[in-house]
C-alpha positions as CSV (number, residue, x, y, z in Angstrom):
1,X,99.9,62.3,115.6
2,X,103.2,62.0,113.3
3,X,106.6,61.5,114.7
4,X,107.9,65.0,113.9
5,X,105.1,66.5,115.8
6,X,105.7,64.1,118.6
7,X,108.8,65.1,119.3
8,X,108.5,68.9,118.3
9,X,105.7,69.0,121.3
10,X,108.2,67.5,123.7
11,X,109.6,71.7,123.4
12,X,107.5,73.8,121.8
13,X,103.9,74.8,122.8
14,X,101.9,73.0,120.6
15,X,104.7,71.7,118.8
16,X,105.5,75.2,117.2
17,X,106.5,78.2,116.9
18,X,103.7,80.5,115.9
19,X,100.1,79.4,116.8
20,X,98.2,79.6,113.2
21,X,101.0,77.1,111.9
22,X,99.6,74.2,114.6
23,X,96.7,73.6,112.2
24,X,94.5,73.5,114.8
25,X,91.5,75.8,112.9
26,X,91.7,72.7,110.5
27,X,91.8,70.4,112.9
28,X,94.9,68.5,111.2
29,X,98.5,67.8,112.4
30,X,100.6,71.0,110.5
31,X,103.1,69.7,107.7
32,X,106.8,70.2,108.7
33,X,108.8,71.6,105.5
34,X,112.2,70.8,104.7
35,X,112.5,73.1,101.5
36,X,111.0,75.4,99.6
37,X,112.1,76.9,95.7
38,X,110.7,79.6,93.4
39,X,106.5,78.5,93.6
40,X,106.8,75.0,96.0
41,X,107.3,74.0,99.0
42,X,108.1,70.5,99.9
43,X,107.7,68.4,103.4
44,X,109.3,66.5,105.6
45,X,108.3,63.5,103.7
46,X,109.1,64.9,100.6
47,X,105.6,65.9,98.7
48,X,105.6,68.7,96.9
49,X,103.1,71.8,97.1
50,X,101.9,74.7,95.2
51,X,102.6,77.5,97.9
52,X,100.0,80.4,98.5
53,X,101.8,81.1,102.1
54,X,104.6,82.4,100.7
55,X,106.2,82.3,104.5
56,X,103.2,84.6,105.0
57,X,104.1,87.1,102.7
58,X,107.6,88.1,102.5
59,X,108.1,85.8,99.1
60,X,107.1,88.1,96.6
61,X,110.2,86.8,94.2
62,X,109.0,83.1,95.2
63,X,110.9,80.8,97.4
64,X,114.9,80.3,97.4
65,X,115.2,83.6,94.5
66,X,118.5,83.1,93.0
67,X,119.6,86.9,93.2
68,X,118.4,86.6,97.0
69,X,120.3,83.9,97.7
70,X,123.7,85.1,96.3
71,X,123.1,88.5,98.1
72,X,123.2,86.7,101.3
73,X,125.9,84.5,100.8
74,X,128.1,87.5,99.6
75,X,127.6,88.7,102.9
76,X,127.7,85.2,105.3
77,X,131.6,85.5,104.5
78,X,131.5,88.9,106.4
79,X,129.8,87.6,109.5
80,X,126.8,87.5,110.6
81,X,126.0,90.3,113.3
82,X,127.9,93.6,114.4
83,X,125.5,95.8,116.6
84,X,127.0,98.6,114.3
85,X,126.5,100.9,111.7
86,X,127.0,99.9,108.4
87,X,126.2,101.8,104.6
88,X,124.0,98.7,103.6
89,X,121.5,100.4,106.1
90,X,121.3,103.4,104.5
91,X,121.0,102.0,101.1
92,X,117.9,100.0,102.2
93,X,116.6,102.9,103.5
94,X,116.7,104.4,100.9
95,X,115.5,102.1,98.8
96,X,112.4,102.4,101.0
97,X,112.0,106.2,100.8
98,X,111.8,106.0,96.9
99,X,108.7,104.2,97.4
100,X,107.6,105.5,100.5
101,X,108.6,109.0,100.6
102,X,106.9,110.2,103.4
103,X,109.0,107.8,105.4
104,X,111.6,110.8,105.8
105,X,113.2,109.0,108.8
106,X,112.9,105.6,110.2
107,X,114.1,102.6,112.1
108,X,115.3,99.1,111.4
109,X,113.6,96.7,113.7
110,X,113.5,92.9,113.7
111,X,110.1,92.2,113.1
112,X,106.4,93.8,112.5
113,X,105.3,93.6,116.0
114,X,108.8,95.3,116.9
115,X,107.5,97.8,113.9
116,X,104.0,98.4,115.2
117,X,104.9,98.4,119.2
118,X,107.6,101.0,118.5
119,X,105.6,103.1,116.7
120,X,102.3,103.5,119.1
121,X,105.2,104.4,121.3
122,X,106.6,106.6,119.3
123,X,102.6,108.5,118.5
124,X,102.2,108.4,122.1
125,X,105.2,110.1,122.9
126,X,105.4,112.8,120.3
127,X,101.7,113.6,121.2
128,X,101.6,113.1,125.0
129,X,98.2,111.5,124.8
130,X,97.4,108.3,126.2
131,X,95.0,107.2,124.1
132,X,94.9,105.3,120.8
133,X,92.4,103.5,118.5
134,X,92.4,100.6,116.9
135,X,90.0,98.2,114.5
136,X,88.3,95.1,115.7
137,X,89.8,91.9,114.4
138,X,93.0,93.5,113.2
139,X,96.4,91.9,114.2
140,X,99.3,94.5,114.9
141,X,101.6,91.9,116.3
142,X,101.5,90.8,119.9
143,X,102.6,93.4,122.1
144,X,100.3,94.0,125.2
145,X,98.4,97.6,124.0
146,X,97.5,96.1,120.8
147,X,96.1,92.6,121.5
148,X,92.9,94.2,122.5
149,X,89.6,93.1,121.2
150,X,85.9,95.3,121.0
151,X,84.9,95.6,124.4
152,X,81.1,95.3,125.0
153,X,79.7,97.8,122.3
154,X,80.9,99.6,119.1
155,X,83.6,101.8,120.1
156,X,84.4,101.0,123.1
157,X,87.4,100.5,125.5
158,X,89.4,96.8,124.8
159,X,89.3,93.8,126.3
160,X,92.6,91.7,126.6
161,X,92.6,89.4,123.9
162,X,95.4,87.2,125.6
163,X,96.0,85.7,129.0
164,X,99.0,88.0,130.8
165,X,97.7,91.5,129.7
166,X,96.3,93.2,132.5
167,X,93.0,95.0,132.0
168,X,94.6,98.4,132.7
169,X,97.3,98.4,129.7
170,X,94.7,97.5,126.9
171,X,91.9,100.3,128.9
172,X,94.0,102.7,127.1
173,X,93.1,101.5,123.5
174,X,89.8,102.1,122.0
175,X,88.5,99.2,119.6
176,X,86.2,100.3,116.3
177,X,85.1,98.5,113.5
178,X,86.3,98.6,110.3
179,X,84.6,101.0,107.7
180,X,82.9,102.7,109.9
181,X,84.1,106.4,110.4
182,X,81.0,107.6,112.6
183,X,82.6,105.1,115.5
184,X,85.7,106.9,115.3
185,X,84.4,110.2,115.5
186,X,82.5,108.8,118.3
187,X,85.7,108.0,119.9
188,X,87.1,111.8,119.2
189,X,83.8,113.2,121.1
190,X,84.5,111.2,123.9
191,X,87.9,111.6,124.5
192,X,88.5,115.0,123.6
193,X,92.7,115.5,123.6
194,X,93.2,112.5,124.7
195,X,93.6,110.4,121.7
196,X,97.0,110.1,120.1
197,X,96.4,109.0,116.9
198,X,95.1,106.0,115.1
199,X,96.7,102.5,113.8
200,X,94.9,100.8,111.0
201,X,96.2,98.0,108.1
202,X,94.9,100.5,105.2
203,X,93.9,97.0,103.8
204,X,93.1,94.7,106.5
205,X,95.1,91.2,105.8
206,X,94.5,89.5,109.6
207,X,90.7,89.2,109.3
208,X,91.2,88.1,105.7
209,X,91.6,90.2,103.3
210,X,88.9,93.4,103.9
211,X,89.0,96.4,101.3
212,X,88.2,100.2,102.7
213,X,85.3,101.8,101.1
214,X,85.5,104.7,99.2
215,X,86.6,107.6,101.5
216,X,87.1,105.8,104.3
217,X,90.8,106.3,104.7
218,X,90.4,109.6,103.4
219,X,88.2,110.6,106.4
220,X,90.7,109.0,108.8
221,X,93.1,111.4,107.8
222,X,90.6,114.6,108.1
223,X,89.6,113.2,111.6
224,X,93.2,112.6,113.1
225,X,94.6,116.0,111.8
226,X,91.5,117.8,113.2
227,X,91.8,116.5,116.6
228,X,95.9,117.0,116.3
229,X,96.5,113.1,116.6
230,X,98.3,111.0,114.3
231,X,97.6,108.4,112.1
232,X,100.2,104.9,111.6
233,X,99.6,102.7,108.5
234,X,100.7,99.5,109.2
235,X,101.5,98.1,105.9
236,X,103.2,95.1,106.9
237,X,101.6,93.1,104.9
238,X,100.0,95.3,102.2
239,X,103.9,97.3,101.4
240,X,104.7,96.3,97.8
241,X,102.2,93.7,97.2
242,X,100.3,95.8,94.6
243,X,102.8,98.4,93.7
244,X,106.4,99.5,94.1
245,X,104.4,101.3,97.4
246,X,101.6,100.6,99.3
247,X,98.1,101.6,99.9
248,X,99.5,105.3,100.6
249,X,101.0,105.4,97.3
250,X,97.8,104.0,95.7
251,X,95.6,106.3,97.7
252,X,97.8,109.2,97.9
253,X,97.1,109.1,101.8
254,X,99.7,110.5,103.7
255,X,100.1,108.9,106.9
256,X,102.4,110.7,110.1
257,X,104.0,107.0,110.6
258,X,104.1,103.7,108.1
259,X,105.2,100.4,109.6
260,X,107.0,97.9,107.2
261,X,108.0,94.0,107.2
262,X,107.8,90.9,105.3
263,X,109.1,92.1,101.9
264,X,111.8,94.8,103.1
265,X,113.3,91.9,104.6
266,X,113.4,89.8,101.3
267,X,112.4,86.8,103.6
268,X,115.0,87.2,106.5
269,X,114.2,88.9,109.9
270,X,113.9,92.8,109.2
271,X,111.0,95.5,109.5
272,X,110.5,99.3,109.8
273,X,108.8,101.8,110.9
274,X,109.6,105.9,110.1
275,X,107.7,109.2,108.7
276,X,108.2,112.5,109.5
277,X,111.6,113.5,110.4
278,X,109.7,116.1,113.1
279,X,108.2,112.8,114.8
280,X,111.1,110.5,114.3
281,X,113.2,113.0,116.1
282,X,111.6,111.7,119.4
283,X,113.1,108.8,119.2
284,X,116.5,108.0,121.3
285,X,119.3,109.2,120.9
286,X,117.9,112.2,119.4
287,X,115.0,112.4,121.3
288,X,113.0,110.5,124.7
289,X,111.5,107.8,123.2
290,X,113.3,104.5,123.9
291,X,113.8,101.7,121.5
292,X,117.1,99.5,120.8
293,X,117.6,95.7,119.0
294,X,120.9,93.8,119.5
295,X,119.9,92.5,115.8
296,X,118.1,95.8,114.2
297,X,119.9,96.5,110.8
298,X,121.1,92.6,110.9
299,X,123.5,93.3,108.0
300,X,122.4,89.3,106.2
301,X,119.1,90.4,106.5
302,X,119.4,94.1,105.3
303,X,121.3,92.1,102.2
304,X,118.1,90.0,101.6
305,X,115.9,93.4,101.6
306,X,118.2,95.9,99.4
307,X,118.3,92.2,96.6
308,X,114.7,91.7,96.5
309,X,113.3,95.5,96.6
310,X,116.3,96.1,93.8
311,X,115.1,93.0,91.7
312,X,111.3,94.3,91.9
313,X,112.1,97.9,90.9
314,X,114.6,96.2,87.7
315,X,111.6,95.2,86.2
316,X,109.3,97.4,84.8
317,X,106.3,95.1,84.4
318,X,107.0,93.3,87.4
319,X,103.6,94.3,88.9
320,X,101.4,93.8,85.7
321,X,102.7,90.3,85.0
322,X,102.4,89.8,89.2
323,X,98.7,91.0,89.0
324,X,97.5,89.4,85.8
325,X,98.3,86.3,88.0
326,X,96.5,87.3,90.5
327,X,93.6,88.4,89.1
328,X,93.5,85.0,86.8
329,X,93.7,83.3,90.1
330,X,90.8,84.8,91.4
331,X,88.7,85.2,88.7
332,X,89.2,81.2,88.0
333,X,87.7,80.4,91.4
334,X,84.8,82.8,91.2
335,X,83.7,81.1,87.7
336,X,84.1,77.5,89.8
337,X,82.4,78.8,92.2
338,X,79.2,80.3,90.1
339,X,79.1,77.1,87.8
340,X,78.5,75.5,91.3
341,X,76.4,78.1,92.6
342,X,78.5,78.5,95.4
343,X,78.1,82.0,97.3
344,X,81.8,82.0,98.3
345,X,83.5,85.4,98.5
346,X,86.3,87.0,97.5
347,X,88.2,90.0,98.2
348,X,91.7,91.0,96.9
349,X,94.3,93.4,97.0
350,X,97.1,93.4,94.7
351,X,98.7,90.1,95.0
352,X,96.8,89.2,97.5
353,X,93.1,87.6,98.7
354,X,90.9,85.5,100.7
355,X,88.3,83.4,99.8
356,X,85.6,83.6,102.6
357,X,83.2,80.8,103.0
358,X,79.8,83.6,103.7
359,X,76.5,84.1,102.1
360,X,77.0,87.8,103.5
361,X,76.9,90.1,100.2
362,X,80.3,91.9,100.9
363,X,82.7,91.1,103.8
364,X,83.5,94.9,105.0
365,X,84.8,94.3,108.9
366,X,85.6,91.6,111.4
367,X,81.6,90.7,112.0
368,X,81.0,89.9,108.3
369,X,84.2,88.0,108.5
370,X,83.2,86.3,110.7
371,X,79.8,85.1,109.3
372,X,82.4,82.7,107.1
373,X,81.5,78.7,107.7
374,X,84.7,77.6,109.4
375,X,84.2,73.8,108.9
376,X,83.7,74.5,105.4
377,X,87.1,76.2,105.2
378,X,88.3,73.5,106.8
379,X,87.1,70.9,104.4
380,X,88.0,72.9,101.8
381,X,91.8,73.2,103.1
382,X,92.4,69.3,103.6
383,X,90.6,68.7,99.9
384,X,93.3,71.4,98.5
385,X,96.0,70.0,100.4
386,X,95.3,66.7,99.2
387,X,95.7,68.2,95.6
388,X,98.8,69.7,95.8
389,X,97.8,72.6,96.7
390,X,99.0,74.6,100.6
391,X,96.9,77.4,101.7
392,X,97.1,79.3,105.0
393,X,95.2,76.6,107.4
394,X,92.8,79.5,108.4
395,X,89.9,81.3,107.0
396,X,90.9,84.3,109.0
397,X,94.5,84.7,106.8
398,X,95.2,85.7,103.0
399,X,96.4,84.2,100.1
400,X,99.7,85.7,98.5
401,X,101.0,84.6,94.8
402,X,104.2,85.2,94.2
403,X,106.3,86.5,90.8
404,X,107.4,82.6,90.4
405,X,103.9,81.5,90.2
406,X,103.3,80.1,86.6
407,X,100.1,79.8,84.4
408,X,100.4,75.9,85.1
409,X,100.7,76.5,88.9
410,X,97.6,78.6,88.4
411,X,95.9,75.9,86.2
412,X,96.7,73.4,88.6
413,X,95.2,74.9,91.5
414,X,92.1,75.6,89.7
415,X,91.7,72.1,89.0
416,X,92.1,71.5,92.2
417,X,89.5,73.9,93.2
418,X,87.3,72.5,91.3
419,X,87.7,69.1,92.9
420,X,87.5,71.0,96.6
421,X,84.6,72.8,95.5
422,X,82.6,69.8,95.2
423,X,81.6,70.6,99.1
424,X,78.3,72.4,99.7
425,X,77.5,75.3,102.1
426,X,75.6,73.5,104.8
């Protein structure tokens, strides 16, 4: 064990403060970063890395972004809190309805399980039903009603996926797998009017990266508005990763709620969630449904969010350049990996992706997923690490390039790739 994780675990759980970063799916003691700038991050001990965290996937501009930084600094000078109103807000949001413009309404939250909590509040109250669906292996965030895993059979009532949730909070959510609408219609049969809606990443990013089929989304919609209950994209992760938008934009989905972090915040504490002024009217003071943050709106991090989404929307090939890297990226390891004849697999979205260690011929929900060869993964992590290279220390996360990610960043990782992929499926 090194010193820094010595001492850390003298007052944090594990040393940390958020569980994937204790490296324990690797079975290695996590690094401890002292800086980060445009594509790298650097450690206590001074190496440097090629960064595909990206602080898991609010740095879209790359790390330390100039215009970011002088936003915020602009601002420090002001002071850092009021627990008041101020026009940055409104600019922000607005920033956000150009790209989302079903988000008529919303609310500033501190972070995207603040987002997702709020909003199954919110579906509940504006429908009165108790009941709400979600997919198997998904990751909402950590309040109590959506830390539920698939009970003992395809749509089925939860099961508390943490210590400290009684059985009775997740009994109200129903668990389905992904890509598979006949569950959730299942689900409707069962519990007629008493379903309030539906929460689903549109692209799932928490069991790796999983793409929905054609029409699947599509049929969510159909099902929800038939049976009067409404449907909450959780584009956390997925919000301006492929477009100035998300999935809804690229679909043309319209969802009754979308929940937003990560990028709105520009790196700094800051989510949302909002849709249809008629629903967002419920919420206090305008309406019964409670929610309130001492720091919602923080005016540093609202700074961050309005710099970065303005810098984005500047360029007008921002997401074609952002892309082509991607795609190189991936395309690079897929040709390693057939020159080996390695059956790895990978699935993208945008600028972002997963490599999953599985013979299985697509990875479409949580049980293909989870076919992936862990302890390969982890070889493969500690081999890329020793190259230079720092990846999300789980085969359950995604990848996410960034705008400062060069051609030789992209060169260099593939070299190291090829080096990793030296390893063999057992």
């Amino acid at each position: 064990m090194n010193k820094n994780l010595f001492e850390a675990q003298k007052c944090f759980p594990g040393g940390v403060n958020s569980p994937v970063r204790a490296f324990k799916s690797v079975g290695m003691d996590p690094l401890f970063i002292q800086k980060a700038y445009k594509s790298k991050i650097v450690d206590s001990d001074g190496r440097e890395y090629i960064d595909y965290v990206g602080s898991w996937g609010p740095a879209i501009l790359g790390h330390a972004d100039e215009t970011v930084i002088e936003a915020v600094q602009k601002k420090l000078s002001n002071g850092l809190s009021f627990g008041a109103p101020t026009t940055q807000e409104t600019e922000l949001a607005n920033l956000i309805k150009e790209a989302f413009p079903h988000m008529e309404r919303m609310r500033f939250v501190s972070s995207g399980t603040e987002a997702t909590m709020s909003a199954v509040r919110l579906m509940r109250g504006y429908t009165g039903k108790p009941l709400i669906i979600k997919i198997d292996g998904a990751y909402h965030g950590h309040s109590d009603s959506l830390l539920a895993s698939a009970g003992s059979g395809v749509a089925t009532f939860g099961t508390p996926d943490s210590a400290g949730i009684p059985a009775g909070i997740v009994n109200n959510t129903l668990v389905v797998p992904f890509n598979d609408i006949e569950a959730v219609k299942k689900c409707f049969a069962e519990h007629t009017d008493q379903i309030a809606g539906i929460i689903i990443e549109p692209v799932c990013g928490n069991m790796g990266v999983v793409l929905p089929e054609d029409g699947y989304l599509e049929a969510l919609r159909k099902i929800t508005k038939e049976n009067k209950a409404l449907l909450i994209f959780d584009e956390v992760m997925t919000g301006f990763r492929a477009c100035y938008g998300g999935v809804s934009t690229l679909k043309a989905i319209t969802p009754d709620i979308t929940c937003l972090g990560k990028i709105v915040g520009g790196g700094m504490p800051l989510a949302v969630y909002g849709g249809k002024k008629e629903i967002l009217a419920m919420i206090a003071p305008d309406g019964p449904v409670y929610q309130a943050g001492t720091l919602s709106g923080n005016p540093i991090a609202v700074a961050a969010g309005i710099a970065t989404l303005n810098k984005i929307k500047a360029d007008k090939n921002f997401y074609v350049k952002l892309l082509t890297t991607a795609e190189t990226l991936k395309n690079g390891i897929e040709a390693i990996a057939k020159h080996r004849n390695l059956p790895l697999k990978i699935n993208s979205f945008g600028s972002m992706m997963t490599i999953f260690f599985s013979k299985e011929k697509e990875i479409k929900n949580y049980a293909d997923a989870k076919t992936s060869d862990t302890k390969l993964f982890a070889a493969w992590f500690k081999k890329m690490l020793e190259n230079g290279v720092y990846l999300a220390p789980s085969q359950f996360e995604a990848m996410f390039i960034s705008a400062a990610h060069t051609k030789n960043d992209i060169d260099l990782t593939l070299e190291a790739a090829d080096r990793a992929l030296v390893l063999h499926f057992h």
